[in-house]
SETORDREN-362419 format. One line per field, with one value per residue: x, y, z of N, C-alpha, C, CB in turn; residue in one letter. Coordinates in nm, 3 decimals. Glycine has a CB too. Example, Ala and Ser with C-alpha at 12.3 -4.5 7.8 and 13.67 -1.06 7.14 Angstrom:
n_xx = (1.319 1.285)
n_yy = (-0.569 -0.225)
n_zz = (0.780 0.708)
ca_xx = (1.230 1.367)
ca_yy = (-0.450 -0.106)
ca_zz = (0.780 0.714)
c_xx = (1.320 1.290)
c_yy = (-0.330 0.003)
c_zz = (0.780 0.787)
cb_xx = (1.131 1.408)
cb_yy = (-0.447 -0.060)
cb_zz = (0.905 0.572)
resn = (a s)
//
This chain:
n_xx = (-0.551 -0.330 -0.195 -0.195 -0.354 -0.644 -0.979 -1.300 -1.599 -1.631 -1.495 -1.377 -1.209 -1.152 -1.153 -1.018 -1.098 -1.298 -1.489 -1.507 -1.632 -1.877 -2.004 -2.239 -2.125 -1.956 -1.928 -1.920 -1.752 -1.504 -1.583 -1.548 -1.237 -1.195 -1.215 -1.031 -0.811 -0.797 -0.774 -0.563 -0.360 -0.439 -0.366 -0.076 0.026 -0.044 0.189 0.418 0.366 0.353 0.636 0.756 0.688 0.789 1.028 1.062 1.020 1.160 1.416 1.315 1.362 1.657 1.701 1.584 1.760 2.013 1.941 1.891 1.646 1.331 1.231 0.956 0.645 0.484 0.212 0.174 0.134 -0.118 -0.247 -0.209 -0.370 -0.669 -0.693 -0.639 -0.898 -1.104 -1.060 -1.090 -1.379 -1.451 -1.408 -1.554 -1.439 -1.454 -1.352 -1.196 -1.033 -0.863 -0.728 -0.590 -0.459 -0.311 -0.138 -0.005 0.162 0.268 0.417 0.640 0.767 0.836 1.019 1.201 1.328 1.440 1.619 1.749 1.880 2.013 2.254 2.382 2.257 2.279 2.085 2.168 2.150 1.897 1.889 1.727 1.861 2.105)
n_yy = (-0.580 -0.652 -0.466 -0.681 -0.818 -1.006 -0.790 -0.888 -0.995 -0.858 -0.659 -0.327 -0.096 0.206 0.518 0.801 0.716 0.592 0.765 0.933 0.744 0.681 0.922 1.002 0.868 0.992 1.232 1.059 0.917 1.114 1.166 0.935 0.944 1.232 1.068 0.875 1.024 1.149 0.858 0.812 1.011 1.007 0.672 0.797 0.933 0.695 0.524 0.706 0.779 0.520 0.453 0.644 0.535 0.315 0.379 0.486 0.228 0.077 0.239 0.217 -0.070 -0.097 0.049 -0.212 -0.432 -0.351 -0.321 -0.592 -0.694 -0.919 -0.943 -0.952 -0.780 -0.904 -0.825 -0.519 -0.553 -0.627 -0.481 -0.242 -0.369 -0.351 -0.081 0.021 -0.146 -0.028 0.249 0.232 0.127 0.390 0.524 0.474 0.204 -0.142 -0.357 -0.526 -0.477 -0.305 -0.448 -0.652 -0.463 -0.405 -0.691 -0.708 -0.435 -0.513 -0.769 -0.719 -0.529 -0.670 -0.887 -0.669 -0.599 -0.845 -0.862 -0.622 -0.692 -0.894 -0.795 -0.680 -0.434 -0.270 -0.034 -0.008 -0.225 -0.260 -0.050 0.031 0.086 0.049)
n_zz = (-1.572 -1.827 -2.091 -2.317 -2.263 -2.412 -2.434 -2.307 -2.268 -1.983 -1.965 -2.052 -2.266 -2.143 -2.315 -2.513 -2.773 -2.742 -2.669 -2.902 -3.105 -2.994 -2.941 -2.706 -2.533 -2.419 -2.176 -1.976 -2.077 -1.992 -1.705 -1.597 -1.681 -1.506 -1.233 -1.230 -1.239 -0.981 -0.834 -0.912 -0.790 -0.531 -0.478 -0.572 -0.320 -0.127 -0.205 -0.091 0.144 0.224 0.234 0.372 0.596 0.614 0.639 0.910 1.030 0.964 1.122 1.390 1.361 1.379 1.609 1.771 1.691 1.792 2.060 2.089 2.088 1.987 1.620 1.611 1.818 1.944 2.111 2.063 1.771 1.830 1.928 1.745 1.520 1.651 1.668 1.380 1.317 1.437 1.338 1.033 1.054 1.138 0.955 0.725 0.606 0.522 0.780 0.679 0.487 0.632 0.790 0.586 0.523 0.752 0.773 0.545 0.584 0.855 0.793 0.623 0.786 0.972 0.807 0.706 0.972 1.051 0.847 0.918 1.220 1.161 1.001 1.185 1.283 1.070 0.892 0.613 0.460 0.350 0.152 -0.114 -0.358 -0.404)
ca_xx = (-0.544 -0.216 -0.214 -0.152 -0.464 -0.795 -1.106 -1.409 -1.760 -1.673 -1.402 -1.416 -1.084 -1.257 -1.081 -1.057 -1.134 -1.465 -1.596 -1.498 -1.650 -1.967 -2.067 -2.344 -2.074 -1.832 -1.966 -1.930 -1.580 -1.470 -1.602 -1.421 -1.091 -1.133 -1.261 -0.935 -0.695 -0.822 -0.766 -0.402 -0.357 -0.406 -0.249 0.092 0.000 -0.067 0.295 0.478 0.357 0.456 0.753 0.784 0.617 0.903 1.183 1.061 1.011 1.324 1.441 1.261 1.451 1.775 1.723 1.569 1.838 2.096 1.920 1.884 1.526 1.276 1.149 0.830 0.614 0.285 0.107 0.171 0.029 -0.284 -0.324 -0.235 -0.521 -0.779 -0.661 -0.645 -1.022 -1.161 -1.078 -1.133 -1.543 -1.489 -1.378 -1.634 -1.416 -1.449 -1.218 -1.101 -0.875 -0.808 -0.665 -0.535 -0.306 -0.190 -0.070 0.114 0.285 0.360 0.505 0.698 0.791 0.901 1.148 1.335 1.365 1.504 1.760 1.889 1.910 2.130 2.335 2.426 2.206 2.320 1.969 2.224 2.066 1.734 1.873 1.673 1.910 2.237)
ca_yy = (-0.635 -0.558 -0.461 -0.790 -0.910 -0.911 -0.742 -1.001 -0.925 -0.811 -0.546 -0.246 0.001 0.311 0.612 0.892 0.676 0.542 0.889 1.004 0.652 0.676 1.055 0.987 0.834 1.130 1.240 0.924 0.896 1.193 1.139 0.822 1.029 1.259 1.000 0.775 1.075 1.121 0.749 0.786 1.119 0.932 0.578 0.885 1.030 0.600 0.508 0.791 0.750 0.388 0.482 0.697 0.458 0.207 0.471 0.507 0.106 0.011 0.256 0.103 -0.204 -0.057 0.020 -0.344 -0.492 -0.278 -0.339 -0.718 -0.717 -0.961 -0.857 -0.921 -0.727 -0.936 -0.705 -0.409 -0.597 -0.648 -0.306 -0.208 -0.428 -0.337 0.024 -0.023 -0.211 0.140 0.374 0.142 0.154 0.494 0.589 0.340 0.128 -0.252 -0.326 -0.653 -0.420 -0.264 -0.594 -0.712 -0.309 -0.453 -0.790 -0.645 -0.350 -0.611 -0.876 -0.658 -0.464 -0.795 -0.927 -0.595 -0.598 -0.941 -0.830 -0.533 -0.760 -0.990 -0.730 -0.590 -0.313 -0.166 -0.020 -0.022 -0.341 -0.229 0.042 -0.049 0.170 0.001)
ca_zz = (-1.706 -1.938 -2.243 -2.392 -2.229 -2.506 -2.412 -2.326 -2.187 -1.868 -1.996 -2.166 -2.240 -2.149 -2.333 -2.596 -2.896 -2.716 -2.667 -3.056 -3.144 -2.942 -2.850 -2.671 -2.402 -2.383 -2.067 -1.893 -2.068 -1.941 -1.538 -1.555 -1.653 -1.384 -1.160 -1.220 -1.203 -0.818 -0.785 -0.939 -0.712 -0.387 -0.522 -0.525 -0.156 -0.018 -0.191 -0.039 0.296 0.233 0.206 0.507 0.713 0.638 0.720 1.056 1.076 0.960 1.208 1.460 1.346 1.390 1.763 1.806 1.667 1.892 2.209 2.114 2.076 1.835 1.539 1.637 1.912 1.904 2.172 1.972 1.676 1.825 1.962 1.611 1.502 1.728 1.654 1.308 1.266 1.474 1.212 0.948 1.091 1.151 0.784 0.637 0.526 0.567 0.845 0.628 0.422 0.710 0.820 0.511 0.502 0.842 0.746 0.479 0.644 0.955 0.794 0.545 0.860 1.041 0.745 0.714 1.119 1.034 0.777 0.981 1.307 1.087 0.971 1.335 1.337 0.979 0.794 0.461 0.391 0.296 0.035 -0.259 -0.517 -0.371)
c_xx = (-0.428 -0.252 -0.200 -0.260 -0.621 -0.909 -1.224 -1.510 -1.736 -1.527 -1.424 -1.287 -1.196 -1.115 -1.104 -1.169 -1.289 -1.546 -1.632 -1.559 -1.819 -2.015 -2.140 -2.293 -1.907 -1.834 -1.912 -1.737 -1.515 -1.486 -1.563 -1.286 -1.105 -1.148 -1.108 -0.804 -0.723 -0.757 -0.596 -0.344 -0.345 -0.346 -0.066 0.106 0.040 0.103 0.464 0.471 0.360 0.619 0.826 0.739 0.737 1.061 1.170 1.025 1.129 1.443 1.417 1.312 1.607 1.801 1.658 1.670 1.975 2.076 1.892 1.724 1.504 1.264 1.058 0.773 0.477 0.187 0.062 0.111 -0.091 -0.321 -0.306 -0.343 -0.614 -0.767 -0.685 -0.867 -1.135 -1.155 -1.070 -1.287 -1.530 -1.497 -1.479 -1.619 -1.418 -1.322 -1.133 -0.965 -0.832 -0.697 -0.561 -0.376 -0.192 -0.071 0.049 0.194 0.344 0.441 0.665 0.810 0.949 1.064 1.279 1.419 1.494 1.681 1.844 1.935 2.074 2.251 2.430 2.387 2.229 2.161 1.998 2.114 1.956 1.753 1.812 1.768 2.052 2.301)
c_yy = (-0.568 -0.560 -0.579 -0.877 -0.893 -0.903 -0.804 -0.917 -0.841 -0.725 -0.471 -0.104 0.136 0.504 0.712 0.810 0.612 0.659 0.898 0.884 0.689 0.802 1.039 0.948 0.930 1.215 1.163 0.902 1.011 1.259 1.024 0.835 1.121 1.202 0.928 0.895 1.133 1.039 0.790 0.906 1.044 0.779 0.655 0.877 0.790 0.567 0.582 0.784 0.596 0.405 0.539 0.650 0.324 0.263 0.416 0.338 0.064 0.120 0.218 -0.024 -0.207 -0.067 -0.131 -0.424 -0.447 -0.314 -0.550 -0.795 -0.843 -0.921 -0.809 -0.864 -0.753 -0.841 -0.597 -0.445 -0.627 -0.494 -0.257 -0.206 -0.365 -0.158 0.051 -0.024 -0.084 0.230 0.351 0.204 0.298 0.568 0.557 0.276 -0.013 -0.288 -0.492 -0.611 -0.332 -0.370 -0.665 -0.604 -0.355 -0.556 -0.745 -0.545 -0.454 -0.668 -0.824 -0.584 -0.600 -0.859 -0.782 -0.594 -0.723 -0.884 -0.728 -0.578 -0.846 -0.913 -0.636 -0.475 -0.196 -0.175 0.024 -0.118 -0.392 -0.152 -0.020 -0.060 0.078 -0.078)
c_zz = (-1.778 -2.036 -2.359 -2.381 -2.333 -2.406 -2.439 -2.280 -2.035 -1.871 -2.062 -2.147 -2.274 -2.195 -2.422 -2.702 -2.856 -2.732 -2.827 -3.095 -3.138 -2.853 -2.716 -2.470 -2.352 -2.301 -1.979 -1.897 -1.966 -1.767 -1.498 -1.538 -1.538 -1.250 -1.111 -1.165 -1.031 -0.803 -0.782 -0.826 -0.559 -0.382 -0.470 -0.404 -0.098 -0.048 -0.103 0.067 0.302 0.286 0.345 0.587 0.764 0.658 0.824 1.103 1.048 1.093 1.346 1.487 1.408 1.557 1.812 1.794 1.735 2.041 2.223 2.104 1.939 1.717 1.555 1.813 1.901 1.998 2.084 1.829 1.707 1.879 1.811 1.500 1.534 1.684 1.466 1.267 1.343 1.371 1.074 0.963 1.075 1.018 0.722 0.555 0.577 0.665 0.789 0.544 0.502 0.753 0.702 0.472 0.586 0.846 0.657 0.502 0.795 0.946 0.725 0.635 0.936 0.954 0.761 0.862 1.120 1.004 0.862 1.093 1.211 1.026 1.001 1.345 1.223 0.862 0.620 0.398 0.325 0.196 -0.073 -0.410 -0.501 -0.450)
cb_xx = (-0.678 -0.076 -0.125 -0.023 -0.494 -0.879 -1.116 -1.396 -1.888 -1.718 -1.307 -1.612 -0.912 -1.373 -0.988 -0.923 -1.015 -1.503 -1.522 -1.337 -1.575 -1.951 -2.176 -2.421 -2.052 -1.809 -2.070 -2.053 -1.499 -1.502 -1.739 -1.408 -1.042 -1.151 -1.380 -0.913 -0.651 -0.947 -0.841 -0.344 -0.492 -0.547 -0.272 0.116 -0.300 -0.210 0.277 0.462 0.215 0.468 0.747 0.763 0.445 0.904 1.196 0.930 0.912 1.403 1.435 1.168 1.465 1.788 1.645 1.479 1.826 2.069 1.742 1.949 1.459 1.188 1.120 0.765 0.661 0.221 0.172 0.314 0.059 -0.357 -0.213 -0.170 -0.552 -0.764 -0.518 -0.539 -1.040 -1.076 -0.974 -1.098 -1.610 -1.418 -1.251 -1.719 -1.312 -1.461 -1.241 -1.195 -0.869 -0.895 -0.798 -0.650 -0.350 -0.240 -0.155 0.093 0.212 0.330 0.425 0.604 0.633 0.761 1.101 1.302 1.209 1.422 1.737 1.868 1.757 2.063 2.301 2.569 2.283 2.506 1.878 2.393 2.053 1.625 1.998 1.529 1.938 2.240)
cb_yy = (-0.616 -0.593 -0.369 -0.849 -0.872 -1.012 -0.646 -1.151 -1.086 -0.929 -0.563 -0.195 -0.026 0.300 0.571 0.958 0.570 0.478 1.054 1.053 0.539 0.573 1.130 0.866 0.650 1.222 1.233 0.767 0.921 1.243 1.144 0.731 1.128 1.363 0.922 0.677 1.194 1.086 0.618 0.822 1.217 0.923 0.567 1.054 1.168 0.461 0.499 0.883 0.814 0.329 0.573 0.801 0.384 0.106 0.654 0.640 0.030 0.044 0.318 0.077 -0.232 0.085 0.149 -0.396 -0.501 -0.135 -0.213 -0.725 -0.568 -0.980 -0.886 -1.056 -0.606 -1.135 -0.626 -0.356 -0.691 -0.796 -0.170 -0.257 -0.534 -0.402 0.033 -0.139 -0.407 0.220 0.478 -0.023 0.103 0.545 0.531 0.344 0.168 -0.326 -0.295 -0.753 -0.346 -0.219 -0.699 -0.747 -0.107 -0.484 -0.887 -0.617 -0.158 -0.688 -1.002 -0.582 -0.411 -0.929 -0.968 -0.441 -0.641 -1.019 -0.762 -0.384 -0.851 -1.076 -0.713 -0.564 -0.282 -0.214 0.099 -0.097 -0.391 -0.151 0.098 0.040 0.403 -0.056)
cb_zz = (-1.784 -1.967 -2.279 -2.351 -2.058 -2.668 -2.463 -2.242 -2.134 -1.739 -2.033 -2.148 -2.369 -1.922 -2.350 -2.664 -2.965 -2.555 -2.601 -3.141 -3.076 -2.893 -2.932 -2.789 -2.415 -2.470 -2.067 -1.997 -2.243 -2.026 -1.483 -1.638 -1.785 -1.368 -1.225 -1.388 -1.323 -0.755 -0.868 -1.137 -0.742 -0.303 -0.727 -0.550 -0.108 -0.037 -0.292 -0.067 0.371 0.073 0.087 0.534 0.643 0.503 0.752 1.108 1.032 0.736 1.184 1.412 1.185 1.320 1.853 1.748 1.547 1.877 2.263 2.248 2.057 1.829 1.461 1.587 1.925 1.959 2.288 1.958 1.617 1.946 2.104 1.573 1.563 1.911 1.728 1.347 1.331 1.588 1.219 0.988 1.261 1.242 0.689 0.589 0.473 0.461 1.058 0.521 0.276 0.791 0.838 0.399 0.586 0.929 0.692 0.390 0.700 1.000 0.705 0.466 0.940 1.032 0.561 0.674 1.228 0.920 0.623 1.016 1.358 0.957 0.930 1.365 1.481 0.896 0.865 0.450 0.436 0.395 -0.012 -0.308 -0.521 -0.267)
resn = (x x x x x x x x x x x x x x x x x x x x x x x x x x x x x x x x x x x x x x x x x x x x x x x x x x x x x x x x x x x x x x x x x x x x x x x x x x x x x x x x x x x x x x x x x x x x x x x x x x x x x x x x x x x x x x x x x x x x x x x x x x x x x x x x x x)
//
């Protein structure tokens, strides 16, 4: 929800001014703040190892695109999968967003492979800041 969005029945901006409003929930406020700054804490840690996950794939790309290779390596996407939807169960997390992490680091994976193929093997092409 942005800030531009109003506050109906099934919202509630949970913050200082609720506590100082409503004592009674200044407890509650305050295990939601350190509840969320966890969340935001590992949100940092999952983007970062984003990040370094697509170094070493766009590198990956680099030698595919050198040796002449696809983008894609459907085997290795299903062992990924199957690999993947294991420590998903094992974590106890549903292995659908296990599945849904994969799709999106695959395909994401797949276009840059694209672009640096097309670009003879130069991983310039991905700089974001460029």
């Amino acid at each position: 929800m942005s800030d531009a969005e109003p506050e109906d029945e099934n919202s509630t901006t949970i913050d200082r001014n609720m506590a100082a409003e409503n004592p009674q929930n200044a407890k509650a406020v305050e295990q939601i703040r350190e509840l969320r700054q966890s969340i935001d804490n590992v949100d940092a840690a999952i983007v970062s190892l984003l990040a370094e996950r697509f170094k070493y794939t766009s590198m990956v790309g680099v030698v595919k695109a050198k040796a002449g290779f696809a983008p894609a390596d459907y085997q290795r996407e299903d062992r990924q999968m199957a690999r993947l939807n294991r420590i998903a169960i094992d974590a106890g997390l549903d292995p659908e967003i296990a599945e849904k992490y994969r799709e999106f680091v695959v395909t994401e994976a797949k276009k840059r492979h694209r672009r640096i193929a097309e670009s003879g093997g130069n991983p310039g092409v991905l700089d974001v800041f460029a």
